[in-house]
N, CA, C and O atoms as CSV, one atom per row, in Angstrom:
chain,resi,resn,atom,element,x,y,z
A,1,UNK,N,N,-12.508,15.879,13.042
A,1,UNK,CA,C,-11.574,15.713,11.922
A,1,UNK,C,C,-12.098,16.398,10.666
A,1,UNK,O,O,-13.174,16.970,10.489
A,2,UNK,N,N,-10.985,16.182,9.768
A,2,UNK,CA,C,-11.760,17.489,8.779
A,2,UNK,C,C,-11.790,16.412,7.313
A,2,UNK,O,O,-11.213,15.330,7.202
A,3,UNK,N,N,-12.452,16.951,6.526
A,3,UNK,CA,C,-13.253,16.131,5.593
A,3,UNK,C,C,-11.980,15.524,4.812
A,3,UNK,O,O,-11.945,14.344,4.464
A,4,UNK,N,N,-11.061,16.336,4.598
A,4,UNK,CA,C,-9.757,16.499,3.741
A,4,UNK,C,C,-9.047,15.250,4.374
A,4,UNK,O,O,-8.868,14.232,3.705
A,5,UNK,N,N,-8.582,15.373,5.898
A,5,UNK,CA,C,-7.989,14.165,6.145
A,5,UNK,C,C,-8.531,13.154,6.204
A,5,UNK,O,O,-7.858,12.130,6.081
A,6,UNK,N,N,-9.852,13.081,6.399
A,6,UNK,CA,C,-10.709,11.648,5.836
A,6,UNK,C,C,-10.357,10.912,4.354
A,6,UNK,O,O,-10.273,9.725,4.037
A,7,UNK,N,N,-10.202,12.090,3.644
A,7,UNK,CA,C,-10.199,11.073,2.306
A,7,UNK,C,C,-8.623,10.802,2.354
A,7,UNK,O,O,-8.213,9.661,2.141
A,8,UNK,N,N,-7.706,11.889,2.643
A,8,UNK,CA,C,-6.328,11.877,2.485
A,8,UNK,C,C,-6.058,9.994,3.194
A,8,UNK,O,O,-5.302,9.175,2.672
A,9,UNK,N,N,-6.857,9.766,4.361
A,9,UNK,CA,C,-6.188,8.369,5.298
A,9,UNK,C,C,-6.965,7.154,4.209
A,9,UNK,O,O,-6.542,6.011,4.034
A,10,UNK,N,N,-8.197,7.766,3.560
A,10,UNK,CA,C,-9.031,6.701,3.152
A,10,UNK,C,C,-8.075,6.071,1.473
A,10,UNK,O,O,-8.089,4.927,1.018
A,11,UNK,N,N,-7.375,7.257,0.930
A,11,UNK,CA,C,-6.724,6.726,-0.241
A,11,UNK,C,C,-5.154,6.427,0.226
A,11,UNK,O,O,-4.381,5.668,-0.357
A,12,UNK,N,N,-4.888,7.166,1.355
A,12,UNK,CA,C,-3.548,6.799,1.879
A,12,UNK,C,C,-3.633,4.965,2.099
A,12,UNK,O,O,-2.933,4.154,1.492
A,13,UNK,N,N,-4.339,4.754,2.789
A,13,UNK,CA,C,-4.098,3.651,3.561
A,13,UNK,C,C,-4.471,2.042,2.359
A,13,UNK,O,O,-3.808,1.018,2.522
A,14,UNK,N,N,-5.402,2.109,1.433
A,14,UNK,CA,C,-5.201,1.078,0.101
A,14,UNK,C,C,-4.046,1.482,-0.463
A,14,UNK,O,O,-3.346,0.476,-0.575
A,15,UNK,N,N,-3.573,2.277,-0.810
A,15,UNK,CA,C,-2.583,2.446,-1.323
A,15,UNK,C,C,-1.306,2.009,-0.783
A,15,UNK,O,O,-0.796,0.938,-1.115
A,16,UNK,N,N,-0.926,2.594,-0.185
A,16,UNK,CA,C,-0.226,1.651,1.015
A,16,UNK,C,C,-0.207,-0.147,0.903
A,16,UNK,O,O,0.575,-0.945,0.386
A,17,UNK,N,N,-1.401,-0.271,1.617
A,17,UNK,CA,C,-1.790,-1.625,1.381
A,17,UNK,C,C,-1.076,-2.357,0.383
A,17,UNK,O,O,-0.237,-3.238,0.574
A,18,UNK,N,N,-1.592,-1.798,-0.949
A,18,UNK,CA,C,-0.986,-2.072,-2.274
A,18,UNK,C,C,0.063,-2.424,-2.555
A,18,UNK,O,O,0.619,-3.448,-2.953
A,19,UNK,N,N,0.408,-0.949,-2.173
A,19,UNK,CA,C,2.501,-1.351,-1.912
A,19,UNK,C,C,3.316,-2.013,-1.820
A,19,UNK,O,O,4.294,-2.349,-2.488
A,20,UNK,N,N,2.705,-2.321,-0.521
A,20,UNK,CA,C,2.972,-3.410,0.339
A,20,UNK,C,C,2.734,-4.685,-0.290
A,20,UNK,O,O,3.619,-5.452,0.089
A,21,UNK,N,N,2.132,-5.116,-0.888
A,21,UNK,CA,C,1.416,-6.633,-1.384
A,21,UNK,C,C,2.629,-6.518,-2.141
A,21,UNK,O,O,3.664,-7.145,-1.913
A,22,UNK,N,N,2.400,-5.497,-3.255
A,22,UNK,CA,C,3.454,-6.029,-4.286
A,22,UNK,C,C,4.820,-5.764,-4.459
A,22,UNK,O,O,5.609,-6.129,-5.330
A,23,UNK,N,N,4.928,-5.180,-3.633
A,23,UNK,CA,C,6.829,-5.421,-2.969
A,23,UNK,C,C,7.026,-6.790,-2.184
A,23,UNK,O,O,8.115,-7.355,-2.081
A,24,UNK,N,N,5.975,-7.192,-1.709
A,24,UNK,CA,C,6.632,-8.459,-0.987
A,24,UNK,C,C,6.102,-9.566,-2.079
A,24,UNK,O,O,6.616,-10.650,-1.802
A,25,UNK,N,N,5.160,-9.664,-3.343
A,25,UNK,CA,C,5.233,-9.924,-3.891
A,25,UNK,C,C,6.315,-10.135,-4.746
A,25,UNK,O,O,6.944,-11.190,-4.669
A,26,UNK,N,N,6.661,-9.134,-5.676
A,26,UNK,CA,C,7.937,-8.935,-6.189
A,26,UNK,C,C,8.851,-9.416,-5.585
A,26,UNK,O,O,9.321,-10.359,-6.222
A,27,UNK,N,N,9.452,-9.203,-4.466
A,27,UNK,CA,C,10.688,-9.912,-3.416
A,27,UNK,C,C,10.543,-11.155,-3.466
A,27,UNK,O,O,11.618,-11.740,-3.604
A,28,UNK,N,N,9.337,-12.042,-3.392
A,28,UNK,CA,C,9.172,-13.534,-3.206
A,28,UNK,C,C,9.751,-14.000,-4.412
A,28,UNK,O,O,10.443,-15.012,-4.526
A,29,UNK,N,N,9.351,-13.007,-5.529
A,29,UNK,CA,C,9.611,-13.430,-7.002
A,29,UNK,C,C,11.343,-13.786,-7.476
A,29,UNK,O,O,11.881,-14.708,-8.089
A,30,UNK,N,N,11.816,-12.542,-6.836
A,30,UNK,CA,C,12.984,-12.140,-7.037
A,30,UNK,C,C,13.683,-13.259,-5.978
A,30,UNK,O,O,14.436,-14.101,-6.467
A,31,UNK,N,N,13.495,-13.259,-4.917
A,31,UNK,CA,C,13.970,-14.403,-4.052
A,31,UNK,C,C,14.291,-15.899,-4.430
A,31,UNK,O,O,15.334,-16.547,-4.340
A,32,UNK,N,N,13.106,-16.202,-4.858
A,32,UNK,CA,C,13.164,-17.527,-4.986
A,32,UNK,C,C,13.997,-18.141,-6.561
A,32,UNK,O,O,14.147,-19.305,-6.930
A,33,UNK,N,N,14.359,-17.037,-7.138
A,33,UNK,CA,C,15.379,-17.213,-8.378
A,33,UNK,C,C,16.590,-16.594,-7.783
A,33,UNK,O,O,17.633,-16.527,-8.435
């Protein structure tokens, strides 16, 4: 693998993560009002 897609998956994938938390965050928010 090449050095480039190492970092590309390594900041892809917290990020992501992130996303994710706070969209379903947000939605719970928005939901429950």
């Amino acid at each position: 693998m090449k050095k480039k897609t190492i970092i590309a998956i390594c900041t892809a994938v917290p990020v992501a993560a992130l996303a994710a938390f706070w969209y379903r965050r947000c939605h719970r928010t928005y939901s429950a009002q």
